[in-house]
NUTOR-454593 format. One record per residue: residue in one letter; residue number from 1; x, y, z of N, C-alpha, C in turn. Coordinates in steps of 0.05 Angstrom, whole numbers, plus 32768, in hexadecimal, padded with zeros to 4 digits. Atoms other than C-alpha are relative to their C-alpha. Layout:
// NUTOR-454593
ATOM rest  nr   nu   nv   nw  cau  cav  caw   cu   cv   cw
ATOM    A NUM    X    Y    Z    X    Y    Z    X    Y    Z
...
// end
This chain:
// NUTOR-454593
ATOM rest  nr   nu   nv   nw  cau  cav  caw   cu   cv   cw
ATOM    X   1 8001 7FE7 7FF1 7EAC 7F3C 8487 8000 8017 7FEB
ATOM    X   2 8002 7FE8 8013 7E94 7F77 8467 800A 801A 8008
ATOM    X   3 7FEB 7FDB 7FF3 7EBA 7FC4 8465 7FE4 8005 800A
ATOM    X   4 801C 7FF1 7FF4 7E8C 7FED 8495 8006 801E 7FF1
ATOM    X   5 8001 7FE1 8009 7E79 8032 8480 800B 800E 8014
ATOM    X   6 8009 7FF7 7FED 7E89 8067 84A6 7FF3 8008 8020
ATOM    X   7 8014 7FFE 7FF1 7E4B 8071 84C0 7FF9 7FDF 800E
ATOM    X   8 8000 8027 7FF3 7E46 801C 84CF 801B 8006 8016
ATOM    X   9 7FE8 8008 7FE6 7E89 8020 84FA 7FEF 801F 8021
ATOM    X  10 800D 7FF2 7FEC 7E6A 8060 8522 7FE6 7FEE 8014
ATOM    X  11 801B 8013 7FF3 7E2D 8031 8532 8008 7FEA 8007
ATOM    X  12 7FF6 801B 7FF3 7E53 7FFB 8545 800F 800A 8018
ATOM    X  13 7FFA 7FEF 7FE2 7E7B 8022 8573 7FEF 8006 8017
ATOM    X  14 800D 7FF8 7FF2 7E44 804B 858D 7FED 7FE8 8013
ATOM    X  15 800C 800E 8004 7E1B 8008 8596 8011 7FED 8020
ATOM    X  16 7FFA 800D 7FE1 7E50 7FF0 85D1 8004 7FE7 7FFD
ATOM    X  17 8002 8017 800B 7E59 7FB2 85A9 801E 7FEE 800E
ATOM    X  18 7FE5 8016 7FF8 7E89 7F72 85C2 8008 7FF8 7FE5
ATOM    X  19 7FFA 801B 801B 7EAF 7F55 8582 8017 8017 7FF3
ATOM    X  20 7FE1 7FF2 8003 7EEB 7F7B 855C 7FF7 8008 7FDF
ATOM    X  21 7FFD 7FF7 801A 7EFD 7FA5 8520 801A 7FFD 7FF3
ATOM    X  22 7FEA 8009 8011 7F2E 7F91 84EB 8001 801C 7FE8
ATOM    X  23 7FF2 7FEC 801B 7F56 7FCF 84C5 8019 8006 7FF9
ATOM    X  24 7FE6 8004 8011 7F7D 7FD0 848D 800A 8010 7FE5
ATOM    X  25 8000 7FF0 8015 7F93 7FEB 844E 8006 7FEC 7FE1
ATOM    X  26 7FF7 8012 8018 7F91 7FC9 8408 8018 7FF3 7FF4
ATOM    X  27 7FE9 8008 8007 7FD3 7FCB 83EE 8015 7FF5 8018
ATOM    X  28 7FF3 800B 7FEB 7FF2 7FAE 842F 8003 7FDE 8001
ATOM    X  29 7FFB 801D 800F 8008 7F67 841C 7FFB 7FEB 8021
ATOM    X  30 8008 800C 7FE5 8002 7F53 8474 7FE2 8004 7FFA
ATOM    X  31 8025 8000 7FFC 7FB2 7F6B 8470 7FFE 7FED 7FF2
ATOM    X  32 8007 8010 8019 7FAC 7F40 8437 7FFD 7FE0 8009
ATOM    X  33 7FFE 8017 7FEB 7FC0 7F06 845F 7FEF 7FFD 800C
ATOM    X  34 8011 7FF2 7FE9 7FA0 7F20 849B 7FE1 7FFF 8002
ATOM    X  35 8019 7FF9 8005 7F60 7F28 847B 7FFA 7FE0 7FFE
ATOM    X  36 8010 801D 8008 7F5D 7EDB 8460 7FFE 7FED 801A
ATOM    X  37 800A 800D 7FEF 7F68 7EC8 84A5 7FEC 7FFE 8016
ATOM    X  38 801A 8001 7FFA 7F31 7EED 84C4 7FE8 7FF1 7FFB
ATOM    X  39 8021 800C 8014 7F05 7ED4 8490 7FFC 7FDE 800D
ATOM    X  40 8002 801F 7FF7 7F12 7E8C 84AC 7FF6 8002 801C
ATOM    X  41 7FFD 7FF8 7FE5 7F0F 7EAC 84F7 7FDA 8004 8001
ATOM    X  42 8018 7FEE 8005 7EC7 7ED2 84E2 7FE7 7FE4 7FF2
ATOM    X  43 8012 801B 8007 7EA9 7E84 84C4 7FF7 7FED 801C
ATOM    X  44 8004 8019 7FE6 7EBE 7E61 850D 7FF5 8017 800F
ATOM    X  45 8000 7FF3 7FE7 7EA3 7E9A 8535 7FED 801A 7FF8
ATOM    X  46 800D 7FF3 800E 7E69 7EB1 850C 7FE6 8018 800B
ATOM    X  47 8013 7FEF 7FFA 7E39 7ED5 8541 8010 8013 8012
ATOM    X  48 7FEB 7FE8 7FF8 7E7A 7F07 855A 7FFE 8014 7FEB
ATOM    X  49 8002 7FEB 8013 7E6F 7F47 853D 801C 800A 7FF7
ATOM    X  50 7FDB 7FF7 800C 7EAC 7F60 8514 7FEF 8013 7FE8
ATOM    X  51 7FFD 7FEC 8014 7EBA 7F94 84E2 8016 7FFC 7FEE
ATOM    X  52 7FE5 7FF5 8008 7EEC 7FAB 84B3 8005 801B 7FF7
ATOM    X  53 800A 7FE7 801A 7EFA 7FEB 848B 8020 8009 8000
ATOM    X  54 7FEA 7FF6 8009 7F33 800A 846A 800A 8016 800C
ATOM    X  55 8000 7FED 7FF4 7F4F 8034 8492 8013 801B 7FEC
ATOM    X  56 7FFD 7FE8 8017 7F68 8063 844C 7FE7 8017 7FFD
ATOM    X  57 8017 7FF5 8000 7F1F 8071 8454 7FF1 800F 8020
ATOM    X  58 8005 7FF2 7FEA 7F1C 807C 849F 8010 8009 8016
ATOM    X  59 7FF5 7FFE 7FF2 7F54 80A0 84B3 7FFD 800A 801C
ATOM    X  60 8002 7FF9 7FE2 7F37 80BA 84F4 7FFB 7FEE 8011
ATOM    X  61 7FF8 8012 7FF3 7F33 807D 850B 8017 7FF0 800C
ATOM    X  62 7FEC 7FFC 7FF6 7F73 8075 850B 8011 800A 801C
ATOM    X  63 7FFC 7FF3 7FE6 7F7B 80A4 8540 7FF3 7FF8 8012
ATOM    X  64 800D 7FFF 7FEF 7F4A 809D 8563 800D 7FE3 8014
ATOM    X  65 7FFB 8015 7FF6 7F5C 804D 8570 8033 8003 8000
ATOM    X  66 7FEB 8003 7FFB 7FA5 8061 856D 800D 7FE4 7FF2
ATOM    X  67 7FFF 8015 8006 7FB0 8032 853C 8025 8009 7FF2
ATOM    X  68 7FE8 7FFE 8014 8000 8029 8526 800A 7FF7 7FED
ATOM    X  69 7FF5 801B 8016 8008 7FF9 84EC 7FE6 7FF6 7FF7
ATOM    X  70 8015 8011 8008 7FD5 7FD2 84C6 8013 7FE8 7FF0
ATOM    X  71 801D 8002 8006 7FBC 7F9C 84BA 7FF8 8009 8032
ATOM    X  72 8006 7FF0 7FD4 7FA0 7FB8 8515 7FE4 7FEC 7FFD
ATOM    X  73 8016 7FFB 7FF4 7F6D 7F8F 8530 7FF8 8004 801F
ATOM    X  74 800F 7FFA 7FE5 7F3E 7FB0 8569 7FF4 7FEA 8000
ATOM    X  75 8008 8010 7FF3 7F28 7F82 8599 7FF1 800D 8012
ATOM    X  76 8012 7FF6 7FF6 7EE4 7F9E 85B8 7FF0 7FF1 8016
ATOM    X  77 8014 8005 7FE4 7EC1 7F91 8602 7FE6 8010 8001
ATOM    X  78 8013 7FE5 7FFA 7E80 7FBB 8605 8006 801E 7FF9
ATOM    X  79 7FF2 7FED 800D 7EA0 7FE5 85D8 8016 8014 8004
ATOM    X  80 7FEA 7FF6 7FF7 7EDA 7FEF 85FB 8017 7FF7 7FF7
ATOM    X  81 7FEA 8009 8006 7F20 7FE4 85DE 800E 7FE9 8014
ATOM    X  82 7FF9 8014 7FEA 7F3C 7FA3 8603 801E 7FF3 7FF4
ATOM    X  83 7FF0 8009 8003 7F71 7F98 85D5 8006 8007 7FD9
ATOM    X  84 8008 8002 8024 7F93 7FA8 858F 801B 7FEA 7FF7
ATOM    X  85 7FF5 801B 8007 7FB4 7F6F 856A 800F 8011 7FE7
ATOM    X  86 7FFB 8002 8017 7FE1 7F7D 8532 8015 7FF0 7FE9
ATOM    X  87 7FF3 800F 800E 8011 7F43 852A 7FDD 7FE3 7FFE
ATOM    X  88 800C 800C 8000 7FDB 7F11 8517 8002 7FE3 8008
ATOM    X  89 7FF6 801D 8001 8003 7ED0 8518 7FF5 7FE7 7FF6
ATOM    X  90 8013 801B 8014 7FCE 7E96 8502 7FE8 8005 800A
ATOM    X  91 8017 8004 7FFD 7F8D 7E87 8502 7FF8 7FF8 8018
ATOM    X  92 8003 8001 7FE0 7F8B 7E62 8541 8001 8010 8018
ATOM    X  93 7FF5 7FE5 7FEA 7FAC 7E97 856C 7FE3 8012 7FFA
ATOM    X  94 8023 7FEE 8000 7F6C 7EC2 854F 7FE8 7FF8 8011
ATOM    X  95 801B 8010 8003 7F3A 7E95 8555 7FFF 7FFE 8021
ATOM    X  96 7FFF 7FF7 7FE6 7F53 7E91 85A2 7FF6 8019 8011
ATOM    X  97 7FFC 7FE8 7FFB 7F54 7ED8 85B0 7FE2 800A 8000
ATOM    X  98 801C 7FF0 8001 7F13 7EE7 8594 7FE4 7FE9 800F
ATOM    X  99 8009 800A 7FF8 7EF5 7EA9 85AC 7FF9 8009 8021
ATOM    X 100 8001 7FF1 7FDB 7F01 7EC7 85F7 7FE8 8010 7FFB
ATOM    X 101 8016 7FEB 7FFC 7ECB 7F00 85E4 7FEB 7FF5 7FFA
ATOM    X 102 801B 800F 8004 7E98 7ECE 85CD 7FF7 7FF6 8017
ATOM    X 103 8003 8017 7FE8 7E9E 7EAB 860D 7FF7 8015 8020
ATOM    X 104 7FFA 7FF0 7FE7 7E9D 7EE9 863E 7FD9 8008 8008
// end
């Protein structure tokens, strides 16, 4: 999963997209985690659109998604907020969760 730009998370938004965004911040030793278990989540469940991006780089997203803590992931319906995650717990428990929006 690659950081989106900006301008990439606007167009994914705008776009009404089903699938979720993952943000975090570098030095945060949970994202770090967080991130390597996406990456396993993002191999089994490879045609779900996902994001990530630093949110040092996009603090107005922050607001906007009301995000309180990182590592936050949004969980997107037709680009509607359906859910934000920020204890991660394992891979499975993900792989559940996001599996539901593949299936809808």
């Amino acid at each position: 999963m690659e950081d989106l730009t900006r301008t990439e998370m606007e167009t994914f938004l705008e776009e009404k997209r089903t699938g979720y965004l993952y943000f975090y911040t570098p030095m945060c030793g949970t994202c770090q985690v967080a991130s390597k278990m996406l990456t396993v989540v993002e191999q089994l469940l490879p045609d779900l659109p996902s994001g990530k991006a630093n949110l040092n780089f996009l603090p107005e997203m922050a607001g906007r998604f009301e995000i309180e803590s990182v590592p936050c992931l949004i969980v997107l319906e037709n680009g509607e907020v359906q859910e934000k995650i920020y204890a991660f717990q394992s891979v499975p428990y993900l792989y559940e969760k996001l599996k539901e929006l593949k299936e809808k």
